[in-house]
N, C-alpha and C positions, 0 to 999 in steps of 0.2 A: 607593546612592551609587556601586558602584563603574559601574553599567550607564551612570548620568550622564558619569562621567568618560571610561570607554570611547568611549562615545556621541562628547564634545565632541572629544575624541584621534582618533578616526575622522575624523567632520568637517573639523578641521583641516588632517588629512594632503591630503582631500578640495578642500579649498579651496586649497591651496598646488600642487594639479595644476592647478585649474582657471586660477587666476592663470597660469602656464605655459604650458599651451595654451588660452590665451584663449580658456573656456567662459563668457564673462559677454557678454550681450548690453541695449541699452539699448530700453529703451520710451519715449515721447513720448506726455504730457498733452497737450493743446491748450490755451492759454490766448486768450482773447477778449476785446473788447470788451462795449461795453454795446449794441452792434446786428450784436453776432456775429460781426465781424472778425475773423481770428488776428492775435496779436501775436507771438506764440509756443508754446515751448513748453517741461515741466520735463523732464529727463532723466532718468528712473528706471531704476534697477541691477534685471536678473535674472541668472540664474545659471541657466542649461541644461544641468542633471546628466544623465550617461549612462545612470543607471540610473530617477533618482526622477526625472525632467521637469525640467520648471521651479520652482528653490526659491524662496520667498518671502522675501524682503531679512530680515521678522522672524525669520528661522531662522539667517542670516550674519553679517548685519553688527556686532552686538556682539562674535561670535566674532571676526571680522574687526579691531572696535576693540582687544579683550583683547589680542591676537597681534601687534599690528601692521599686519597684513595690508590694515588698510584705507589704508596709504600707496600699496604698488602698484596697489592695486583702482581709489581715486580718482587716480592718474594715467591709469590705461585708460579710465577714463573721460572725463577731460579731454581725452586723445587722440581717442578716439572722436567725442564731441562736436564737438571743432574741425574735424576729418574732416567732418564733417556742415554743420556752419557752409560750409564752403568748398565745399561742393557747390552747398549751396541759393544762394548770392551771385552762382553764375554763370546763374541764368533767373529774370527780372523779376520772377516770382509770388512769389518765396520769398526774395530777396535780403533784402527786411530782417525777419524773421523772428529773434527770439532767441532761444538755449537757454539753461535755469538748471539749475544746477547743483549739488546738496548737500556742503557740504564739512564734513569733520570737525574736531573739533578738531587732533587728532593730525596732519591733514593739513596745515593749515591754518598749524602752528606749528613746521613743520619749517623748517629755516634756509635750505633752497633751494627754499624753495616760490615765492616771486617770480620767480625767474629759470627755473621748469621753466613756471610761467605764461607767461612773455613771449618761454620759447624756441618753445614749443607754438604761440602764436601768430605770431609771427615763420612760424615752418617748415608752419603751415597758411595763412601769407598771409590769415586773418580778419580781420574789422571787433571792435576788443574790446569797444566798446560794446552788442555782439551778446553778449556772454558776461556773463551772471551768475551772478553768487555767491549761494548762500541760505547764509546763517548764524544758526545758536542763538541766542537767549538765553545758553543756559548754556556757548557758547564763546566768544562776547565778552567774559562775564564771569568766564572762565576768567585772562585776563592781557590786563585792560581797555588800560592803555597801550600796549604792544605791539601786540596788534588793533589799532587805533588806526592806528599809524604802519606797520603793513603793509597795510592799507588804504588810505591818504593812498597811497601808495605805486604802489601798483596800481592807484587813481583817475588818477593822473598819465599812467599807461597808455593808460585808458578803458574799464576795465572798472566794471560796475557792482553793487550791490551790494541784497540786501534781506534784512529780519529775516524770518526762519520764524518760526513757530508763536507769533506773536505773544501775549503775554501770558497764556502758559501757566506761564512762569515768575517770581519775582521777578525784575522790572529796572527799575535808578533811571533817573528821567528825565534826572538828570542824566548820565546818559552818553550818552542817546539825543540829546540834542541836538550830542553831539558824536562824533557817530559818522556819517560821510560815506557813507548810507544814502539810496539813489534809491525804494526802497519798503517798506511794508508788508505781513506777509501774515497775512489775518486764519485762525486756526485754525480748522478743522473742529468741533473740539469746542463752541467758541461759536455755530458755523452750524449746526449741526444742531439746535437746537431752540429758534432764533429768533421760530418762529410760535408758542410757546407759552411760553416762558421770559424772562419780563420781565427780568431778569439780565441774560441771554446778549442781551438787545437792548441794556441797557443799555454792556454792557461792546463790543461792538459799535459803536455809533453812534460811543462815546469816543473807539475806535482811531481809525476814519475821520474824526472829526473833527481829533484829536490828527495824523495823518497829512497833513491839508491845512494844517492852519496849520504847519507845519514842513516845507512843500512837499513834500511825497511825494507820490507815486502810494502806492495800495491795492489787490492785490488780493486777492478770497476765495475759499478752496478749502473742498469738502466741499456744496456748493449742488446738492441731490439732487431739489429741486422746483421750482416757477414762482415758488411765492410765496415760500418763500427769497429768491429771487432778485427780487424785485420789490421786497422789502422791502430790501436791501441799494441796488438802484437807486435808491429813494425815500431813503436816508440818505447817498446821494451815493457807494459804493462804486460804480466805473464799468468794473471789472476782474474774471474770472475765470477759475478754475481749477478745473472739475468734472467731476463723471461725468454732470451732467445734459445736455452736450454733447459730451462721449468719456471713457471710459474709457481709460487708457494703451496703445498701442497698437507693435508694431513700424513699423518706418521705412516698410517697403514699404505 
């Protein structure tokens, strides 16, 4: 126990240098159509330690939620991000390209989290329809009215918004219809064994279907083979986010 604690004490001091001298660098998924256009792309957190390389987000980011720490973290990243936004706006190929973005609860519910939004944008001079939000399950329904109306809020902006890890958790429909939500994303865990899990097809088809009659867009992460992905084409999911097309990669 005490090697755990040491251990987490280490790390932290570890991550509060890193925070400091911005050792956090962002990776970009590629997302696509259904005839392999980018649409965009999600932003994922690394962390480039001096000593151990590159850590894996499973190693930080809860320490990150525990502490706090993940306020600064996902501000660097929103910086970052917009930074990026307003590079790609200025050459034809990439202008409208979007990047999404993981927010935490903690982040998400802090009292000036609208206005470090809309200064970020403002001071990167971005498109905020170019910026998405991925949120929980289990942050929406953390303090449902509130989401809500910082949401509505930040919609007013133009930013837009989609559920992660769709139906991984309990969530009533009744909030989903009121929840100012441009997409779905269907979970890895149900994509991964599609081609043999009558379930996982079932629970599948439902989102995409439940996703168009409530006007969303759908896209699926975790599509590792053709026929995955052929089968999610053939149930009208027309969007992805996988390693069958890139792996997360730096900017350059």
């Amino acid at each position: 126990m005490q090697d755990i604690i040491s251990a987490r004490a280490s790390m932290e001091i570890e991550l509060r240098t890193a925070i400091q001298k911005n050792k956090f660098q962002l990776y970009y998924q590629i997302q696509v159509d259904n005839t392999g256009k980018a649409l965009g792309v999600e932003a994922l957190i690394r962390w480039v330690h001096p000593n151990k390389g590159m850590v894996s987000p499973i190693q930080f980011i809860l320490l990150a939620e525990d502490t706090g720490l993940i306020i600064p973290t996902g501000q660097r990243v929103l910086e970052t991000a917009c930074a990026q936004l307003a590079i790609w706006q200025q050459d034809k190929l990439t202008q409208q390209l979007s990047i999404s973005l993981n927010v935490s609860a903690k982040q998400f519910h802090q009292k000036d989290f609208v206005s470090q939004l809309k200064e970020a944008i403002k001071s990167y001079g971005v498109n905020p329809s170019l910026l998405k939000l991925e949120l929980t399950e289990s942050l929406l329904l953390a303090d449902v009215d509130n989401t809500i109306a910082i949401m509505n809020e930040l919609k007013e902006v133009g930013l837009r918004f989609e559920l992660d890890d769709c139906g991984t958790n309990y969530f009533s429909l009744q909030y989903l219809k009121r929840l100012p939500l441009s997409q779905l994303k269907i979970d890895q865990s149900f994509v991964r064994d599609i081609a043999t899990d009558s379930s996982d097809r079932a629970i599948v088809l439902t989102t995409i279907t439940m996703a168009h009659t409530l006007g969303l867009d759908v896209i699926a992460e975790g599509v590792e083979t053709e026929d995955q992905r052929q089968y999610l084409l053939e149930s009208g999911c027309m969007n992805f986010q996988v390693y069958l097309f890139s792996k997360p990669l730096p900017i350059e």
